[in-house]
PDB file as gemmi writes it, atoms N, CA and C in Angstrom:
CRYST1    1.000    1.000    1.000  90.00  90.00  90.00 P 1                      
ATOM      1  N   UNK A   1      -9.360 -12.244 -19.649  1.00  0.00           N  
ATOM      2  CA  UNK A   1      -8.095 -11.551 -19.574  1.00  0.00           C  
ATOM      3  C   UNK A   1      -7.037 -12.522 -19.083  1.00  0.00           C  
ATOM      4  N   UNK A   2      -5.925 -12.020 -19.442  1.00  0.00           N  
ATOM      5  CA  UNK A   2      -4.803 -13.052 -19.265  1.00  0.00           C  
ATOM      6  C   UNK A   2      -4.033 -12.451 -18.046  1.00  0.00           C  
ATOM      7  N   UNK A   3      -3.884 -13.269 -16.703  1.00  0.00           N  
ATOM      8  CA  UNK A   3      -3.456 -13.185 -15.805  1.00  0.00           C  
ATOM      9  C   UNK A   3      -2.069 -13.622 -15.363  1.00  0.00           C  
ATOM     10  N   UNK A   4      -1.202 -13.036 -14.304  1.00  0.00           N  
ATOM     11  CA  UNK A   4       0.550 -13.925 -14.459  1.00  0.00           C  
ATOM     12  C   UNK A   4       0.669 -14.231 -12.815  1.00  0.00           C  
ATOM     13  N   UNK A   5       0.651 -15.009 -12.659  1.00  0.00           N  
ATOM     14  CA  UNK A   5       0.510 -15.380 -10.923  1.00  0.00           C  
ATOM     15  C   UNK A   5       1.811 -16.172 -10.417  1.00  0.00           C  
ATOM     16  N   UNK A   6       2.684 -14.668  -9.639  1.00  0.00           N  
ATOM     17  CA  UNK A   6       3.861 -15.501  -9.185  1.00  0.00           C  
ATOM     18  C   UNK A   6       3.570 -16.862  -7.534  1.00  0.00           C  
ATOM     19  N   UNK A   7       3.996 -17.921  -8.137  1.00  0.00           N  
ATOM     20  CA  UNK A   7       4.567 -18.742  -7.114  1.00  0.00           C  
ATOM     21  C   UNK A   7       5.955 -19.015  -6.891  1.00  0.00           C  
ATOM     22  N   UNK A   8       6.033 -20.410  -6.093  1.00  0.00           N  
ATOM     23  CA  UNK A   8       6.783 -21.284  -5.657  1.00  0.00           C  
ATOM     24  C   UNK A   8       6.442 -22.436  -6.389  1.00  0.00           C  
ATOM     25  N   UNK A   9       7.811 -23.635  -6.343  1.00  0.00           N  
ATOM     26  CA  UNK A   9       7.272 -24.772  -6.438  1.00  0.00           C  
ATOM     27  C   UNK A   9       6.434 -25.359  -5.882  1.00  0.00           C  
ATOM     28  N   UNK A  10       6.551 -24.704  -4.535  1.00  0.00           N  
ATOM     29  CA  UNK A  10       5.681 -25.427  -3.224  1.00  0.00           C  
ATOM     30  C   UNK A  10       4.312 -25.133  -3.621  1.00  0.00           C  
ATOM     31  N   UNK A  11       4.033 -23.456  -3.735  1.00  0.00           N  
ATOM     32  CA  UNK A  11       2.866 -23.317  -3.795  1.00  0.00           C  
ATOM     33  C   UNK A  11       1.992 -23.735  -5.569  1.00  0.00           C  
ATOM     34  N   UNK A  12       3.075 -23.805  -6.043  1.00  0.00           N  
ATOM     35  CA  UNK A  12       2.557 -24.173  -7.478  1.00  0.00           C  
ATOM     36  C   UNK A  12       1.857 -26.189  -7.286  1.00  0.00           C  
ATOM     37  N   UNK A  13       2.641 -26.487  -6.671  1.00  0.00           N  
ATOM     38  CA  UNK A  13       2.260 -28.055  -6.092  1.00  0.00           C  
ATOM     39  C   UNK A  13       0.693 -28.300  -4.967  1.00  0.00           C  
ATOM     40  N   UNK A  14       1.045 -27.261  -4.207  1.00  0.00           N  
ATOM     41  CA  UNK A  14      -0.371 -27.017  -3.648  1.00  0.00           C  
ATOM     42  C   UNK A  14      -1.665 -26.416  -4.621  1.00  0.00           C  
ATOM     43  N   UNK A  15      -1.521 -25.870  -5.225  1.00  0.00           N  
ATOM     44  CA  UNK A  15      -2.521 -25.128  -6.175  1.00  0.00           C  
ATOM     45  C   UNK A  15      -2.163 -26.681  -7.386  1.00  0.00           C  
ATOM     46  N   UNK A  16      -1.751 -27.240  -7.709  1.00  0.00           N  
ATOM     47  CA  UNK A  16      -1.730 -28.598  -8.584  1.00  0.00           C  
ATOM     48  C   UNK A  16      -2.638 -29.653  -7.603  1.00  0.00           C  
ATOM     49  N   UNK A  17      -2.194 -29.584  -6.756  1.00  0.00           N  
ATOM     50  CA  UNK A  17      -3.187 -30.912  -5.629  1.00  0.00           C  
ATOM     51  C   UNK A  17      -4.955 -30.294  -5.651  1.00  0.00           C  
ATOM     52  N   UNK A  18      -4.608 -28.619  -5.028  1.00  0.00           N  
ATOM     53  CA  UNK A  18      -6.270 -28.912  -5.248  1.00  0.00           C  
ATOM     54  C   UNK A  18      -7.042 -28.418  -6.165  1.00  0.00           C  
ATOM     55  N   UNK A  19      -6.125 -28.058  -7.132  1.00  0.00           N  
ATOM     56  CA  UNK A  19      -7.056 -27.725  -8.305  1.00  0.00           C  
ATOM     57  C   UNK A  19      -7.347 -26.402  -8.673  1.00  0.00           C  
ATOM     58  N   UNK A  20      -6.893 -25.479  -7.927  1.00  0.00           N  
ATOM     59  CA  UNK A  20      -7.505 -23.775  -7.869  1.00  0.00           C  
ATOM     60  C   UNK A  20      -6.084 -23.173  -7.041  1.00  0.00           C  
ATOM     61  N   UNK A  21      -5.705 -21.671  -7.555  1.00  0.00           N  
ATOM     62  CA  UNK A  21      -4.818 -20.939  -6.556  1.00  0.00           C  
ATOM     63  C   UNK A  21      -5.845 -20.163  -5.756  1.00  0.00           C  
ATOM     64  N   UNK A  22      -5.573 -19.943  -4.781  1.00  0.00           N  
ATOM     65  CA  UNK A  22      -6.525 -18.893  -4.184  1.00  0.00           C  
ATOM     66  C   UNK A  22      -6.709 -17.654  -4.661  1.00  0.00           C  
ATOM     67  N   UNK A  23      -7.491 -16.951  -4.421  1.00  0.00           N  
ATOM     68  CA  UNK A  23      -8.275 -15.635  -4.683  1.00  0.00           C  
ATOM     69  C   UNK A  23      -7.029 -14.954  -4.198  1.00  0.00           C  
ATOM     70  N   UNK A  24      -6.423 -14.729  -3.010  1.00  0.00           N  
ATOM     71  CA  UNK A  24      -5.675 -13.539  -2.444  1.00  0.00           C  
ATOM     72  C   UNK A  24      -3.890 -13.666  -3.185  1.00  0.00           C  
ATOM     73  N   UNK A  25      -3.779 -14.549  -3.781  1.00  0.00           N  
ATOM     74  CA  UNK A  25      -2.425 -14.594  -4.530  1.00  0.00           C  
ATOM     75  C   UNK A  25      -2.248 -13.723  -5.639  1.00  0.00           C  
ATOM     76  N   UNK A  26      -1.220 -12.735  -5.493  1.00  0.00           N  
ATOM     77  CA  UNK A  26      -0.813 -11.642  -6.138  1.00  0.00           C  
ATOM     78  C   UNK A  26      -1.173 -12.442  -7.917  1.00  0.00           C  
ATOM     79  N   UNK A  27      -2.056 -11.656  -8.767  1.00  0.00           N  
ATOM     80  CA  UNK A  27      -1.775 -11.076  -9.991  1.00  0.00           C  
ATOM     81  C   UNK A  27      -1.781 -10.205 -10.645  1.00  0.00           C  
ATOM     82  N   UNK A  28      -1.235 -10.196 -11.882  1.00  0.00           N  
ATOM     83  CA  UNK A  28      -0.234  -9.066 -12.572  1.00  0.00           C  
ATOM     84  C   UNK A  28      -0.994  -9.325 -14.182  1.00  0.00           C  
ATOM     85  N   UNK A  29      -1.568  -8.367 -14.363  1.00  0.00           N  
ATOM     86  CA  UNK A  29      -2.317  -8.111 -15.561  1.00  0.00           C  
ATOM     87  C   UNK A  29      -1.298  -6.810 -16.434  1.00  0.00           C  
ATOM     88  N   UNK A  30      -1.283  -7.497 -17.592  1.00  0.00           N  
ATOM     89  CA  UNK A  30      -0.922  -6.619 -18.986  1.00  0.00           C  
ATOM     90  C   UNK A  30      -1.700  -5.665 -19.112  1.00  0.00           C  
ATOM     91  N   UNK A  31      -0.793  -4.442 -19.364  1.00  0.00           N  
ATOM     92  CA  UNK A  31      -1.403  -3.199 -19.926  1.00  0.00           C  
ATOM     93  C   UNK A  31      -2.114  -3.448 -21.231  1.00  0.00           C  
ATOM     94  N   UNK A  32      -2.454  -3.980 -21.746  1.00  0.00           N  
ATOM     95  CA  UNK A  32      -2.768  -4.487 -23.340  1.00  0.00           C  
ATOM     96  C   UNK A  32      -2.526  -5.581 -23.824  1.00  0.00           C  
ATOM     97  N   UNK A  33      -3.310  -5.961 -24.629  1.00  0.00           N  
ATOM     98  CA  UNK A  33      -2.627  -7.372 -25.605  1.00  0.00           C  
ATOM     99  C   UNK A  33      -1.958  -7.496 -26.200  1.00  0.00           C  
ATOM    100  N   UNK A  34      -0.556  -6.807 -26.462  1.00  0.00           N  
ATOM    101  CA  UNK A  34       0.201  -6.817 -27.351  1.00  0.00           C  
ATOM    102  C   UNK A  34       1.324  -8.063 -26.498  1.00  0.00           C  
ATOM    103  N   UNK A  35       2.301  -8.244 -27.184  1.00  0.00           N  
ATOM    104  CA  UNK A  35       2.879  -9.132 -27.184  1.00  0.00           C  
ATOM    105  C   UNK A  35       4.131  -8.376 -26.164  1.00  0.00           C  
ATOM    106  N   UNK A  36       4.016  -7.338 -26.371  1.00  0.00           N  
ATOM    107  CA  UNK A  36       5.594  -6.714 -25.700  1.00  0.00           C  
ATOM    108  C   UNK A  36       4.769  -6.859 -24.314  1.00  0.00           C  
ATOM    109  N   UNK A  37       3.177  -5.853 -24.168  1.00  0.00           N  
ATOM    110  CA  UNK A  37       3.162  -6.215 -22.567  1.00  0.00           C  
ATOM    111  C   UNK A  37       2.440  -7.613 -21.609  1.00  0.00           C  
ATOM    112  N   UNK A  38       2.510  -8.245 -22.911  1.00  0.00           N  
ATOM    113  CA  UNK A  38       2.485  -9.404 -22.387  1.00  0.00           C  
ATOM    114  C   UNK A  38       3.536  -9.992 -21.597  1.00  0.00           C  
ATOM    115  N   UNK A  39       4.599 -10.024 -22.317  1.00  0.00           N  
ATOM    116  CA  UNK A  39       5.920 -10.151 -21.904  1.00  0.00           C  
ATOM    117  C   UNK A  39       6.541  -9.541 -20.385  1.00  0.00           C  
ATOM    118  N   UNK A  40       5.568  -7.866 -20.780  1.00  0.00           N  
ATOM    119  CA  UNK A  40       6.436  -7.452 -19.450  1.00  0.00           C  
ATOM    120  C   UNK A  40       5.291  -7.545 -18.112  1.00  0.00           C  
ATOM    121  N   UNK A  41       4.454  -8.073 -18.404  1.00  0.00           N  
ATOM    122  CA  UNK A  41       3.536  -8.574 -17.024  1.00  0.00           C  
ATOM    123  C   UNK A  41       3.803  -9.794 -16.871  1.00  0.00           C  
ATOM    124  N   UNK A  42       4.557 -10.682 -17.724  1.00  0.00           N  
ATOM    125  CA  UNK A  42       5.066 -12.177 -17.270  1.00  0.00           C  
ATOM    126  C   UNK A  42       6.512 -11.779 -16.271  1.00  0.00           C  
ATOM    127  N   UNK A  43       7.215 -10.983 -16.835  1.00  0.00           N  
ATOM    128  CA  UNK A  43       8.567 -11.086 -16.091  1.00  0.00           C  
ATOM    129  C   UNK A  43       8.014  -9.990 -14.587  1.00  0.00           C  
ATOM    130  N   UNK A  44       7.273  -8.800 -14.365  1.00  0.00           N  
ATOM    131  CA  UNK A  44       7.215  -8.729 -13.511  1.00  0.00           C  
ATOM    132  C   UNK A  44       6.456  -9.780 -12.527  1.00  0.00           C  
ATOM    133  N   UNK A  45       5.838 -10.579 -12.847  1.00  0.00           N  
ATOM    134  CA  UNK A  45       5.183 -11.770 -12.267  1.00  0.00           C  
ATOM    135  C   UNK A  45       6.341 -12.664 -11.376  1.00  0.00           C  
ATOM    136  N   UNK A  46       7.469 -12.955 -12.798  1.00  0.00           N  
ATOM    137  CA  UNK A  46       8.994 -13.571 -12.058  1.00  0.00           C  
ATOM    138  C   UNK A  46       9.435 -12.770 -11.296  1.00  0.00           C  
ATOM    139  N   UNK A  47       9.491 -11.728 -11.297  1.00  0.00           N  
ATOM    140  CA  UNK A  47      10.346 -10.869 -10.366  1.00  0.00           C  
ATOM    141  C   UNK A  47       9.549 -10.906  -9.030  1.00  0.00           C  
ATOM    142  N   UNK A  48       8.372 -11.059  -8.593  1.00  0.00           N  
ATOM    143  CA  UNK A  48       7.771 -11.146  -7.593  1.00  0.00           C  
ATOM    144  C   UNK A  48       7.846 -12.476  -7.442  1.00  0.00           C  
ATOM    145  N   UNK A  49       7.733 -13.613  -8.178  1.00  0.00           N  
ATOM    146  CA  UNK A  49       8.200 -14.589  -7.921  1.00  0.00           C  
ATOM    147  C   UNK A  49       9.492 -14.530  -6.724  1.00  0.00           C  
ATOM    148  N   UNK A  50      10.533 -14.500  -7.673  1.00  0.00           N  
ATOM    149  CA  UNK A  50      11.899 -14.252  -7.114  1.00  0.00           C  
ATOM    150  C   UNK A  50      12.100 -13.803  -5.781  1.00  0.00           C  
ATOM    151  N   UNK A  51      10.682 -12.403  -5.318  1.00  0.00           N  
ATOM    152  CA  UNK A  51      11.003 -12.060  -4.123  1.00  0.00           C  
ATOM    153  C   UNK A  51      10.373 -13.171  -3.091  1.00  0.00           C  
ATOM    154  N   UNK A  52       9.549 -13.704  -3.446  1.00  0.00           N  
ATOM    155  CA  UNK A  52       8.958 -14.782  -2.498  1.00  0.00           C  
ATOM    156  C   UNK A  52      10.356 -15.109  -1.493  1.00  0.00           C  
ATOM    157  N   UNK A  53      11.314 -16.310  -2.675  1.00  0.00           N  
ATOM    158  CA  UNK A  53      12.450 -16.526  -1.817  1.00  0.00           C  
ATOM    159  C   UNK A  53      12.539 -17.636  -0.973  1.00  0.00           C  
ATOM    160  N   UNK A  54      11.828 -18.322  -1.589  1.00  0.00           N  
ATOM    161  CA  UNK A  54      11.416 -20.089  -0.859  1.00  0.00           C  
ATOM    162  C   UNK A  54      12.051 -21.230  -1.095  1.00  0.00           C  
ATOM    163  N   UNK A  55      12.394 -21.937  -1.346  1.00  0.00           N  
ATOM    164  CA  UNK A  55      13.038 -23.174  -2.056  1.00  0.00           C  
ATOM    165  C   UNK A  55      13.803 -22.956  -2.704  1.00  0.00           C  
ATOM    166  N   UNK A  56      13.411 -23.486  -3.757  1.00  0.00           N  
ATOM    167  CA  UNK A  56      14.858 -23.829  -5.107  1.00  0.00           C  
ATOM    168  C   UNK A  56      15.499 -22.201  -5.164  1.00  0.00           C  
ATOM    169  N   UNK A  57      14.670 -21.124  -5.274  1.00  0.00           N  
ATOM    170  CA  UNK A  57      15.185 -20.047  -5.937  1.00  0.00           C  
ATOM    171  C   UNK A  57      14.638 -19.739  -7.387  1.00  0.00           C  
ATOM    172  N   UNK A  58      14.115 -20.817  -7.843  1.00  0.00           N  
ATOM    173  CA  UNK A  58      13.253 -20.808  -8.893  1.00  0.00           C  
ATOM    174  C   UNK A  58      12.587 -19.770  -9.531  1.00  0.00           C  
ATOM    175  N   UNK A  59      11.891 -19.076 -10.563  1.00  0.00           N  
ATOM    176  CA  UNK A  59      11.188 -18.401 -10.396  1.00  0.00           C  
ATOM    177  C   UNK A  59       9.873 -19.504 -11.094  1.00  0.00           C  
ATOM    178  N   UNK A  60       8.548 -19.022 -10.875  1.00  0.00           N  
ATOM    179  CA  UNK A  60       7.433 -19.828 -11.089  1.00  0.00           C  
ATOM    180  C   UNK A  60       6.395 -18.854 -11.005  1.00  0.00           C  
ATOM    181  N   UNK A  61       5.497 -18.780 -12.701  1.00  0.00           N  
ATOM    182  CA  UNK A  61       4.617 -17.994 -13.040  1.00  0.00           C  
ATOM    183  C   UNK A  61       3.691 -19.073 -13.581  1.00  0.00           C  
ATOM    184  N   UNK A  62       2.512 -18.577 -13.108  1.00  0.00           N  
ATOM    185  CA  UNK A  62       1.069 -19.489 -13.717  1.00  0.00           C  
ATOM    186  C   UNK A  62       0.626 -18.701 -14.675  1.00  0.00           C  
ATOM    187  N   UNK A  63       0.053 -18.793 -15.995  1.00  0.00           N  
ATOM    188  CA  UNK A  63      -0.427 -17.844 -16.527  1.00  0.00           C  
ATOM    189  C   UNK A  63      -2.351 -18.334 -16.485  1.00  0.00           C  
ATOM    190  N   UNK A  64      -3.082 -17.470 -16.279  1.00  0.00           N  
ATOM    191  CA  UNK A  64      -4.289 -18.370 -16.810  1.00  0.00           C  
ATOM    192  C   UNK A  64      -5.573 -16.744 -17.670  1.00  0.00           C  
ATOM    193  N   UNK A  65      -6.399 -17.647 -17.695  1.00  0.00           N  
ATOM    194  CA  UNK A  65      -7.433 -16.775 -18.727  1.00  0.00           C  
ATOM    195  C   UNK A  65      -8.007 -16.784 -17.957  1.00  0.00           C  
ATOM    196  N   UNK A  66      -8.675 -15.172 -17.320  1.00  0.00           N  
ATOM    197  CA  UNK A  66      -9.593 -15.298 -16.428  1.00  0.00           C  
ATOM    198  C   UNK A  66     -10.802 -13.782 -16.620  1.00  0.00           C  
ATOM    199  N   UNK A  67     -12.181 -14.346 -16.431  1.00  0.00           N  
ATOM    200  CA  UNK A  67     -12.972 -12.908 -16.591  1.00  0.00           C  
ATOM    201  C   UNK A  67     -12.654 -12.357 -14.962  1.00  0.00           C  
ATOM    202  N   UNK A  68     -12.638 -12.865 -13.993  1.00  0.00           N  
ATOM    203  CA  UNK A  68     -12.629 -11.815 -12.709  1.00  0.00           C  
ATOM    204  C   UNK A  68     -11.114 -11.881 -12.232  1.00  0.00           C  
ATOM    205  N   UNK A  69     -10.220 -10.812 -12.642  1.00  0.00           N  
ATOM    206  CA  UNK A  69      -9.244 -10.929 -11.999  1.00  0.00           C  
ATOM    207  C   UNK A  69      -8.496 -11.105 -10.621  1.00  0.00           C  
ATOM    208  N   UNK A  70     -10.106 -10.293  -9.411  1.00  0.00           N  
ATOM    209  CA  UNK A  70     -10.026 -10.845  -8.237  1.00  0.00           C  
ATOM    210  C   UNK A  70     -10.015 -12.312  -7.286  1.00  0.00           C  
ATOM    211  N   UNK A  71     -10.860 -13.125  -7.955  1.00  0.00           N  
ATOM    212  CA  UNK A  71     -10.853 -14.420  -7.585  1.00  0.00           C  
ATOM    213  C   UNK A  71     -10.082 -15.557  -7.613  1.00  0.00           C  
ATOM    214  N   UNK A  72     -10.310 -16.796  -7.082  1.00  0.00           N  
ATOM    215  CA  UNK A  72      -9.747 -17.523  -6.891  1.00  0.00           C  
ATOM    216  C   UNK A  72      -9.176 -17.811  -8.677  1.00  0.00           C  
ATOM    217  N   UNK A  73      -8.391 -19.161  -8.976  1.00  0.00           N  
ATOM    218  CA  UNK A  73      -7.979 -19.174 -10.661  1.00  0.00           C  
ATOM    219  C   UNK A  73      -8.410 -20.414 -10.421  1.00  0.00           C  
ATOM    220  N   UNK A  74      -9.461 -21.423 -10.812  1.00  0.00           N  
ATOM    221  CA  UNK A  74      -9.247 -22.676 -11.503  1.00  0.00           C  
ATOM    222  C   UNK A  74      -8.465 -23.406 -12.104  1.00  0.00           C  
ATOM    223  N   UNK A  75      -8.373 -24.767 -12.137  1.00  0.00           N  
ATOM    224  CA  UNK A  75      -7.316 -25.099 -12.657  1.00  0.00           C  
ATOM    225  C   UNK A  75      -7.990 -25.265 -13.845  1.00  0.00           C  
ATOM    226  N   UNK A  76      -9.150 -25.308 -14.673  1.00  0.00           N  
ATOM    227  CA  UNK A  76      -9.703 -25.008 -15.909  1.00  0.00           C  
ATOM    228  C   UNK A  76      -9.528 -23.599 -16.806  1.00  0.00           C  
ATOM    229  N   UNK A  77      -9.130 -22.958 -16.129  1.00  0.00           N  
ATOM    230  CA  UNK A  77      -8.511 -21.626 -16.728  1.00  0.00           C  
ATOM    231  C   UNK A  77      -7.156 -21.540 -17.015  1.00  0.00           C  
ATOM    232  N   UNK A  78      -5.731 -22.130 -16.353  1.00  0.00           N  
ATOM    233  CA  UNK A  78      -4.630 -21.994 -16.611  1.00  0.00           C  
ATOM    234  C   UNK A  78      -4.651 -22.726 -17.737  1.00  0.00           C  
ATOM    235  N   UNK A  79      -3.702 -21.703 -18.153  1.00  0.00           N  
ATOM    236  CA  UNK A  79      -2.824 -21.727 -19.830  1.00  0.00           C  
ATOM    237  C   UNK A  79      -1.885 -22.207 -19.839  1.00  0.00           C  
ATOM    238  N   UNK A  80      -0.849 -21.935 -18.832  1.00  0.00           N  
ATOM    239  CA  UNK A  80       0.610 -22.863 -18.762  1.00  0.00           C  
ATOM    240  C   UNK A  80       1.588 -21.906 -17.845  1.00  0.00           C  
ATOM    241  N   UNK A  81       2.615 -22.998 -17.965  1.00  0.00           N  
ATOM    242  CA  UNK A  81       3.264 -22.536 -16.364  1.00  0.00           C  
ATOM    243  C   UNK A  81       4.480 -21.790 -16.824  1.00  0.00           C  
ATOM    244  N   UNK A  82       5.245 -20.910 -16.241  1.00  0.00           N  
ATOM    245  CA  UNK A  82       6.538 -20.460 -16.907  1.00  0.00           C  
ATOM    246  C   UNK A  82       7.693 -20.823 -16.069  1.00  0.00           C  
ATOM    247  N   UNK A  83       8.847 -21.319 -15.722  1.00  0.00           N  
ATOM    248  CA  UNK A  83       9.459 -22.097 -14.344  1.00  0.00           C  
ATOM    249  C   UNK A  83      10.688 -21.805 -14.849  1.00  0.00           C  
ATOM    250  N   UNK A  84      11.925 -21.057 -14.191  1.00  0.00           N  
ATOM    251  CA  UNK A  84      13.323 -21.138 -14.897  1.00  0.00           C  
ATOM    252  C   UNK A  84      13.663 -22.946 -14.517  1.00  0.00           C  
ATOM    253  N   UNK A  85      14.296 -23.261 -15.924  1.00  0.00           N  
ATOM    254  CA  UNK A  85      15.288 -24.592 -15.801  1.00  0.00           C  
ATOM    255  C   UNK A  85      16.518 -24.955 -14.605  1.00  0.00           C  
ATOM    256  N   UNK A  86      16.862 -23.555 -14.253  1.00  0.00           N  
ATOM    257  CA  UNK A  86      17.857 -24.383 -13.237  1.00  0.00           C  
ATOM    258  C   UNK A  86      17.345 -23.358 -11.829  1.00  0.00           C  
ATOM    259  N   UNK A  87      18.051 -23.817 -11.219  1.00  0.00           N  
ATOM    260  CA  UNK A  87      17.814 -23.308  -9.499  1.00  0.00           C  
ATOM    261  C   UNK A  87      18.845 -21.791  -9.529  1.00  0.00           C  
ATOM    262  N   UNK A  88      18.404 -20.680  -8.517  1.00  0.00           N  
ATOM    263  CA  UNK A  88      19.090 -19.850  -8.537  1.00  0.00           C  
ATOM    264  C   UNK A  88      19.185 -19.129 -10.112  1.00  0.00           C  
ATOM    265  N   UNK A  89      19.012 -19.206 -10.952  1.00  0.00           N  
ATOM    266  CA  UNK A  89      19.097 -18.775 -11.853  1.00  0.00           C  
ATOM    267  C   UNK A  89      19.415 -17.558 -12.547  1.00  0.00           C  
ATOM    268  N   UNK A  90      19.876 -16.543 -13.370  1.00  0.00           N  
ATOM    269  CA  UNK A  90      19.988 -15.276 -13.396  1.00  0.00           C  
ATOM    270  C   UNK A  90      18.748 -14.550 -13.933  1.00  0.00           C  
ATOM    271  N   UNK A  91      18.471 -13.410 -13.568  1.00  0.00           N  
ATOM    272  CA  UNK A  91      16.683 -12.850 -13.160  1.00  0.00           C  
ATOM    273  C   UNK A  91      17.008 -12.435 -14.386  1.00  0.00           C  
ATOM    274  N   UNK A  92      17.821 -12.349 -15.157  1.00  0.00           N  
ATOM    275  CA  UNK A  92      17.277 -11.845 -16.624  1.00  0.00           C  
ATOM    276  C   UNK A  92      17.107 -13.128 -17.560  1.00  0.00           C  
ATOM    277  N   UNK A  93      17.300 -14.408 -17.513  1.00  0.00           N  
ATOM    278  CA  UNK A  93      16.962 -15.019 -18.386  1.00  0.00           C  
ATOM    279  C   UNK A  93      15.723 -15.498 -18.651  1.00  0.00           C  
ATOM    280  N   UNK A  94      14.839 -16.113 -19.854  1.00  0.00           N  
ATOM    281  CA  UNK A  94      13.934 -16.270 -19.983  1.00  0.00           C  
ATOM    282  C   UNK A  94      13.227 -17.488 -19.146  1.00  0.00           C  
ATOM    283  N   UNK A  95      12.226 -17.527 -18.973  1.00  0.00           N  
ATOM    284  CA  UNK A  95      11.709 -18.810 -18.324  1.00  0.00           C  
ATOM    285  C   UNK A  95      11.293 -19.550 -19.675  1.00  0.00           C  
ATOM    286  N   UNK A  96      11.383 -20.677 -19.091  1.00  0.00           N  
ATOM    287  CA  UNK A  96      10.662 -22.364 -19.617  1.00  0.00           C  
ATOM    288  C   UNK A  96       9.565 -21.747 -20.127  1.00  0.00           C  
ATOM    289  N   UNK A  97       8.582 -22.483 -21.002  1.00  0.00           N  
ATOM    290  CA  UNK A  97       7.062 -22.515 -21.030  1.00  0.00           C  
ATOM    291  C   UNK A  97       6.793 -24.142 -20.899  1.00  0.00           C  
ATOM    292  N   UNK A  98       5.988 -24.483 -19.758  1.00  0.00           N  
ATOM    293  CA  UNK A  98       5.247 -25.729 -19.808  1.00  0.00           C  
ATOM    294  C   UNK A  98       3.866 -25.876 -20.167  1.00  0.00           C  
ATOM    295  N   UNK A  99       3.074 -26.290 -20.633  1.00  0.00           N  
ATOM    296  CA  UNK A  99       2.082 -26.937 -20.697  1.00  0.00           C  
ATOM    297  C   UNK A  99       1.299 -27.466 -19.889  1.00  0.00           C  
ATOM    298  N   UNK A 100      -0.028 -26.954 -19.041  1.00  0.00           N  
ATOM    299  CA  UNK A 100      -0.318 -27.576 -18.171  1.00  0.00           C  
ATOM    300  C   UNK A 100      -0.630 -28.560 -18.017  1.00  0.00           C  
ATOM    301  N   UNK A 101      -0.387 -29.613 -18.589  1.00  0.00           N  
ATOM    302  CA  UNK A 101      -0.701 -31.300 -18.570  1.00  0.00           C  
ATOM    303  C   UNK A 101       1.137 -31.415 -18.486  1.00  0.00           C  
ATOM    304  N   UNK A 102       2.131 -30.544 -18.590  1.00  0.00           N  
ATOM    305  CA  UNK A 102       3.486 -30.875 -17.573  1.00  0.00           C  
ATOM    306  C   UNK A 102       3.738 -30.535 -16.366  1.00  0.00           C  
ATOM    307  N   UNK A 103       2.654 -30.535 -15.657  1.00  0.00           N  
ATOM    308  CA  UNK A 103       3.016 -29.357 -14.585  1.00  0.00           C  
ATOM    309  C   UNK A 103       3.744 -30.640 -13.497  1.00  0.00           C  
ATOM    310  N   UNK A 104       2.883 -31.869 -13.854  1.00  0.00           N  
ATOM    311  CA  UNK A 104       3.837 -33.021 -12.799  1.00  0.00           C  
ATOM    312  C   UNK A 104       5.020 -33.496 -12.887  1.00  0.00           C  
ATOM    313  N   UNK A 105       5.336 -33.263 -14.475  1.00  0.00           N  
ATOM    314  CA  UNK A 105       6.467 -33.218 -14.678  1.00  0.00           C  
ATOM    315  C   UNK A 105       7.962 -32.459 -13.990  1.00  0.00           C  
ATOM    316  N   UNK A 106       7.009 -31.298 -14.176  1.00  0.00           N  
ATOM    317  CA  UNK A 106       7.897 -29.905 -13.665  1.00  0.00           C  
ATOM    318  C   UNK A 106       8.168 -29.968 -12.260  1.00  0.00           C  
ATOM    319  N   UNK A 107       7.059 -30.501 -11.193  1.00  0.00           N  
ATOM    320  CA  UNK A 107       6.920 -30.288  -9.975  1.00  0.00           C  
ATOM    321  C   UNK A 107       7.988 -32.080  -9.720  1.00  0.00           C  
ATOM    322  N   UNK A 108       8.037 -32.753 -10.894  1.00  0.00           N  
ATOM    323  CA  UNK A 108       8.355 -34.286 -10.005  1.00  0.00           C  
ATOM    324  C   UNK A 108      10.358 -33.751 -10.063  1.00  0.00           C  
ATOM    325  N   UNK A 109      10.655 -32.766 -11.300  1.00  0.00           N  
ATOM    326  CA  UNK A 109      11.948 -32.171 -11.169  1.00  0.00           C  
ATOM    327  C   UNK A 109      12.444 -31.160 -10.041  1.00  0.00           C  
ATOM    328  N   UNK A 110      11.994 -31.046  -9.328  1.00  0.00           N  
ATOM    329  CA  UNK A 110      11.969 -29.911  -8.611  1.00  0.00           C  
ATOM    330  C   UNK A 110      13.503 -30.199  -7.842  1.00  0.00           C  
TER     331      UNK A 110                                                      
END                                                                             
């Protein structure tokens, strides 16, 4: 199942160093596979993002494929990262999609 895990840069950088987010970090599973609630379990993901309220202002969603939705996420399971382009940003626009082989990229822009 496809999972939407709001961070931070910070914590998106910590979960990049060791490889895994923890088990107790909020995720947000789609009502279905369709594409619409795909969509709307990514943006509520940002919106909890958003409330975090840490740094840049950013919002920052991990997406990954996972069979136990309770547990920790591997970094062998994430699919890719979703990160708005600028700081502060307005909560309705779309996020970025990165690639997780950009994630150093993303984190060296911060």
């Amino acid at each position: 199942m496809r999972v939407y895990l709001p961070l931070t840069l910070a914590s998106l950088a910590e979960a990049h160093d060791a490889g895994v987010v923890p088990a107790d970090v909020e995720k947000v599973v789609a009502e279905d596979e369709s594409e619409e609630a795909e969509y709307a379990a990514l943006m509520t993901a940002a919106d909890a993002s958003a409330a975090l309220g840490t740094g840049s202002g950013r919002r920052v969603v991990l997406a990954a494929d996972v069979v136990d939705a309770a547990g920790a996420v591997p970094r062998k399971s994430w699919a890719a990262v979703h990160v708005d382009t600028e700081d502060d940003a307005d909560p309705d626009d779309d996020l970025a999609w990165y690639g997780i082989q950009e994630i150093s990229d993303v984190l060296a822009g911060r």
